[in-house]
N, C-alpha and C positions, 0 to 999 in steps of 0.2 A: 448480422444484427447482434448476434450474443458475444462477440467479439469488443462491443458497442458497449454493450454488461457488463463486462467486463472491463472496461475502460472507467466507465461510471461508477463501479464499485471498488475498483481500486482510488480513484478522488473522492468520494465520499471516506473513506478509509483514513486517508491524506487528511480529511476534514476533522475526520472524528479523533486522531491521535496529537493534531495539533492544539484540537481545544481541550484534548485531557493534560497535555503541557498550563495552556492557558487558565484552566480551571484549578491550578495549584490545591491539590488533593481535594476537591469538592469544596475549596473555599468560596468558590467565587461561581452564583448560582446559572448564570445565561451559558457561560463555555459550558459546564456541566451537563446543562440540559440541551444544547446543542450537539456534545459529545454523543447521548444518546440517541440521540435522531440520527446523528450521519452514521454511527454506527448499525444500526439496523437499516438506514438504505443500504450500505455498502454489503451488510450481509446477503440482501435482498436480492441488491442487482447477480451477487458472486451466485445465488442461486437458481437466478433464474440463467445464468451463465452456462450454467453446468447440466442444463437440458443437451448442448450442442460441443461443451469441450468439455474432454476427458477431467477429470476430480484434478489430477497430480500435475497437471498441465495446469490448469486456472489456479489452483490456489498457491506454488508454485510464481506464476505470475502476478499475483495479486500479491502475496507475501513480499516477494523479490521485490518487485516495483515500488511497491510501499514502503518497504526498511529504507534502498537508497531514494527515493524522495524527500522522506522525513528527514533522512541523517541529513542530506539537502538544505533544507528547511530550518533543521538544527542550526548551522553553522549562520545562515543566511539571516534568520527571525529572533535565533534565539541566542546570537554571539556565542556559538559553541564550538571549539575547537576543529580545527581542520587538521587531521595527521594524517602522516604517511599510511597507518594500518588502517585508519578509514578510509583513507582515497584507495588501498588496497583492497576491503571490503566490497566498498562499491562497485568497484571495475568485476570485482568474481562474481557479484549476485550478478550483472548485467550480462555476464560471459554464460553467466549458469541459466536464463531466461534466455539468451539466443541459444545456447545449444539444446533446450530442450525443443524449442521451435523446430529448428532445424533437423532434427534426429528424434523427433518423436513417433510415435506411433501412425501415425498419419503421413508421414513421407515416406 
């Protein structure tokens, strides 16, 4: 289930980073104030997360996962460039969340 947490607070995360794009420096009042609500679930969920996975594991995964989403996001929503050193980015946060899986403290 905390796994589950963590899934839901890395999308709220997702939520809250896209509408601080959206809210163009707090111009613009509903992304703003939606920014702050996903961001306090996302905190929420990441803490009630970290009753069952290690600190450096979950946020790790929640950071990782979030950067290449949004950079995702980026190019897809907000017509932002797509290069070689972020398609190179992304593949290593993704490389750097399986290997912490896999070779963490836990296996």
């Amino acid at each position: 289930m905390h796994w589950i947490y963590l899934i839901l607070a890395i999308g709220f995360e997702v939520a809250g980073t896209t509408c601080m794009k959206l809210a163009q420096g707090f111009t613009k009042i509903l992304p703003s104030i939606m920014m702050g609500i996903f961001y306090v679930a996302s905190l929420s969920f990441l803490t009630i997360s970290l009753k069952k996975i290690d600190v450096s594991l979950a946020y790790a995964i929640w950071s990782g996962l979030g950067t290449a989403i949004i950079a995702i996001i980026g190019v897809f929503l907000f017509k932002e460039s797509l290069t070689a050193a972020k398609i190179t980015g992304i593949i290593f946060i993704i490389l750097g969340v399986v290997l912490l899986n896999l070779y963490g403290e836990a296996h």
